[in-house]
C-alpha positions in Angstrom: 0.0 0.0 0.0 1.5 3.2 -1.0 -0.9 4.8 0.9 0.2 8.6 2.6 -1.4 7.2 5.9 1.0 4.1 5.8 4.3 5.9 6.4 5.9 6.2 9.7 9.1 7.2 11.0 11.0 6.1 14.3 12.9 8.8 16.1 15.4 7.6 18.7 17.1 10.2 21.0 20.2 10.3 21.4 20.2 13.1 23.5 18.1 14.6 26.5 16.0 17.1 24.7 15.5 15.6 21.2 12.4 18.1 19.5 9.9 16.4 17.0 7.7 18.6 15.5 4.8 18.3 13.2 3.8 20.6 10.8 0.4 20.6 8.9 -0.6 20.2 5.5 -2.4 22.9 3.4 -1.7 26.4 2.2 0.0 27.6 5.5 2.4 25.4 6.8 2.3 25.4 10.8 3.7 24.0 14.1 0.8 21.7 15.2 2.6 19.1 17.6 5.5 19.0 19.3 7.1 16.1 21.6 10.7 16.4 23.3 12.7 13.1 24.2 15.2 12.1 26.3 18.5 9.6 25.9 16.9 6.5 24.8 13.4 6.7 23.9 11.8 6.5 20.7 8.8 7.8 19.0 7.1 6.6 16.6 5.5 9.2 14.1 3.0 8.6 11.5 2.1 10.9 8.6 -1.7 11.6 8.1 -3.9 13.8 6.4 -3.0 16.6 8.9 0.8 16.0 9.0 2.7 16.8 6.1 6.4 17.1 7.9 7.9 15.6 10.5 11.2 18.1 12.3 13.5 16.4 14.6 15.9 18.8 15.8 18.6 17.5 18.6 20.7 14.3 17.9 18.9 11.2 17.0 18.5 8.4 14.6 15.6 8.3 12.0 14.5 5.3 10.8 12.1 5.3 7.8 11.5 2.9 5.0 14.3 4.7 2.9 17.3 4.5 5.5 18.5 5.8 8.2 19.5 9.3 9.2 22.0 10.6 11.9 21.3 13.8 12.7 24.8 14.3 13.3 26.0 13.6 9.9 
C-alpha cells in the first residue's frame, strides 16, 4: 500500500531534549505538535492527512522505510 497514511518514522534520542515537530498540511504550513525526548526513547511518528512534515531537531537516529538518518551527519 502506498498509501500517505501508511508511512511512519521512528525517532530515537540520542540526547536529552531531542524536539519532534509536526507541521500541517495545506496552504499555510504550521507548528501543530510538538514532543521532546530524552536519551533513549523512541517515538514513533506517523504521517496523516493533517501532517505533512515531521522536524526532529537535537541528535537522533531516523528510521524510515528509505534508511536511516543521523542527525549528526
Amino acid at each position: 500500500m502506498n498509501d500517505i497514511h501508511t508511512d511512519y518514522i521512528v525517532v530515537k534520542a540520542k540526547d536529552n531534549g531531542v524536539q519532534v515537530i509536526g507541521l500541517t498540511r495545506g496552504q499555510d504550513t504550521r507548528f501543530h505538535h510538538m514532543e521532546k525526548l530524552d536519551k533513549g526513547e523512541v517515538m514513533i511518528a506517523q504521517f496523516t492527512a493533517h501532517t505533512s512534515a515531521i522536524k526532529v531537531r537535537g541528535k537522533a537516529l531516523i528510521y524510515t522505510r528509505h534508511g536511516v538518518v543521523d542527525t549528526e551527519q
